[in-house]
C-alpha positions as CSV (number, residue, x, y, z in Angstrom):
1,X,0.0,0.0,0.0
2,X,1.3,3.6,-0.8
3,X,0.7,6.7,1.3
4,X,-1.7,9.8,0.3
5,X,1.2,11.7,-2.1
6,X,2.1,8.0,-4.0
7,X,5.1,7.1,-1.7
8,X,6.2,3.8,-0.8
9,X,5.7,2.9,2.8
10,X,8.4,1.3,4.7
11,X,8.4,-2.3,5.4
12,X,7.0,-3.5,8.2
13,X,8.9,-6.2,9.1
14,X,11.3,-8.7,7.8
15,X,9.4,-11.8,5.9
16,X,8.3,-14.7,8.5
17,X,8.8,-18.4,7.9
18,X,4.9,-18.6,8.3
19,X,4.4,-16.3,5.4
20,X,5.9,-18.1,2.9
21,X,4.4,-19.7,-0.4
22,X,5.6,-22.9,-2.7
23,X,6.5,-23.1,-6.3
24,X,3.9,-25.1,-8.0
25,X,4.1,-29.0,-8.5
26,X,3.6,-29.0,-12.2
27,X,2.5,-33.0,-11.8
28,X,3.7,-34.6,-15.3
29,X,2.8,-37.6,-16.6
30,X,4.9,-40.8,-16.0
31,X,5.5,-42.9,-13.5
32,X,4.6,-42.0,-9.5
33,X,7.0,-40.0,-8.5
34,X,6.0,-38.1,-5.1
35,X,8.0,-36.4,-2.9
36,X,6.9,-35.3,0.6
37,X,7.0,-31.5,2.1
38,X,7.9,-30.5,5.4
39,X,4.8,-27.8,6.4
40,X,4.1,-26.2,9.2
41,X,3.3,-28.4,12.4
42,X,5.8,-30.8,11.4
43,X,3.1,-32.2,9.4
44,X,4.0,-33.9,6.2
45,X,2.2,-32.7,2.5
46,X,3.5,-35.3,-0.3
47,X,3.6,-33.1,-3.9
48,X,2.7,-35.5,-6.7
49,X,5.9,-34.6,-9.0
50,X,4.9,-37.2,-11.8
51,X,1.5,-39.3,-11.7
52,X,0.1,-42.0,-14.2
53,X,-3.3,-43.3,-12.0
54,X,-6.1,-41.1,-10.8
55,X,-9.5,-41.6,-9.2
56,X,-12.4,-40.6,-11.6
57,X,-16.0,-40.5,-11.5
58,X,-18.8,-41.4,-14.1
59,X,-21.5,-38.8,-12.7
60,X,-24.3,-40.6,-14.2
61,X,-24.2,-43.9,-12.9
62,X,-22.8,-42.2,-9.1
63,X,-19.3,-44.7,-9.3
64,X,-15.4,-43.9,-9.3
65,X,-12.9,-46.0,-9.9
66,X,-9.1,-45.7,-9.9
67,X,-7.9,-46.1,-13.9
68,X,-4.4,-45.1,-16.2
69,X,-4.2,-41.7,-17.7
70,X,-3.3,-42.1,-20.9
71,X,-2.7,-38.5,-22.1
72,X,-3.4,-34.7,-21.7
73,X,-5.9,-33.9,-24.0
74,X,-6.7,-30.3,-23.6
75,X,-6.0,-27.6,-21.5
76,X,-8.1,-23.8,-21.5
77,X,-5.6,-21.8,-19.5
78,X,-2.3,-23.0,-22.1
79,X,-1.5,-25.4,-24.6
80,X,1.7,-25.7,-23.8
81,X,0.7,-27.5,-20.2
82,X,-1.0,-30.2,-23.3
83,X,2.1,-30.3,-24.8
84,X,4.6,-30.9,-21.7
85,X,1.9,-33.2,-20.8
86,X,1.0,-31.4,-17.0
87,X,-2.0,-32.5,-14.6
88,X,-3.6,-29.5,-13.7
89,X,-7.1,-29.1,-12.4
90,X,-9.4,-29.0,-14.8
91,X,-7.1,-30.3,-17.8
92,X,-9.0,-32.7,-20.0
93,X,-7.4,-36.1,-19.7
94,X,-7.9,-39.2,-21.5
95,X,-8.5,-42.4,-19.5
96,X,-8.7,-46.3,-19.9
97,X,-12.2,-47.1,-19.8
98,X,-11.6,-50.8,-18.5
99,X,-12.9,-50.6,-15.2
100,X,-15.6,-48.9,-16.0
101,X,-16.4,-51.2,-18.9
102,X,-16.4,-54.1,-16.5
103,X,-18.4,-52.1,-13.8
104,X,-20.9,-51.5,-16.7
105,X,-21.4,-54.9,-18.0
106,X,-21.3,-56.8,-14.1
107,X,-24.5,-54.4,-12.9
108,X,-26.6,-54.3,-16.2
109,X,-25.4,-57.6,-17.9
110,X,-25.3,-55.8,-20.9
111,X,-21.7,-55.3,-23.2
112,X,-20.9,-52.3,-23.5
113,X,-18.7,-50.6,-26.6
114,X,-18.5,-54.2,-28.0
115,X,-18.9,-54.4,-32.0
116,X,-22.1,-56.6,-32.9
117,X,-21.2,-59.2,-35.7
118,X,-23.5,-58.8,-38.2
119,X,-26.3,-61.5,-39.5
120,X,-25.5,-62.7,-43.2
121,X,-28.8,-62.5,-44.9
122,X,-30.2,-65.5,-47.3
């Protein structure tokens, strides 16, 4: 903040442990590769520096399952994030639909995504 006539103010005081912010994990995709933060407390936070599983949600049927990211699809705030392959929130990721699948076909005993061979006529 700056006084009436545009000034600078003086510093308060010097910067506090307490006060201090973290770069950014930029989680890539690859194998799980986490490494664990010292915080406040003497608690433990563990930064996710590469991931290739995730838990995901199919909204319509109300089920998650754990599955493989298989790539970094899209990204609105910067292609390059698509490009270097980062797990941001809200990136658009592409996922193996196995478990899913299986999920699917166990509770309505129906296939699911599976070509139908066609009848030959005559």
């Amino acid at each position: 903040k700056r006084r009436k006539t545009g000034g600078r103010k003086e510093q308060l005081r010097k910067k506090r442990k307490f006060e201090l912010g973290r770069p950014a994990a930029m989680t890539k995709l690859g194998p799980k590769r986490v490494h664990s933060v010292r915080v406040r407390g003497g608690a433990l936070k563990f930064r996710a520096m590469r991931l290739d599983t995730g838990s995901f949600s199919w909204a319509s049927q109300a089920i998650s399952k754990k599955t493989r990211i298989i790539d970094v699809m899209y990204n609105a705030s910067n292609n390059e994030l698509v490009r270097t392959k980062t797990l941001v929130k809200n990136a658009i990721v592409q996922i193996d639909a196995a478990p899913f699948r299986q999920w699917f076909e166990a509770h309505y005993l129906v296939p699911l995504g599976r070509k139908i061979p066609k009848q030959a006529k005559g």
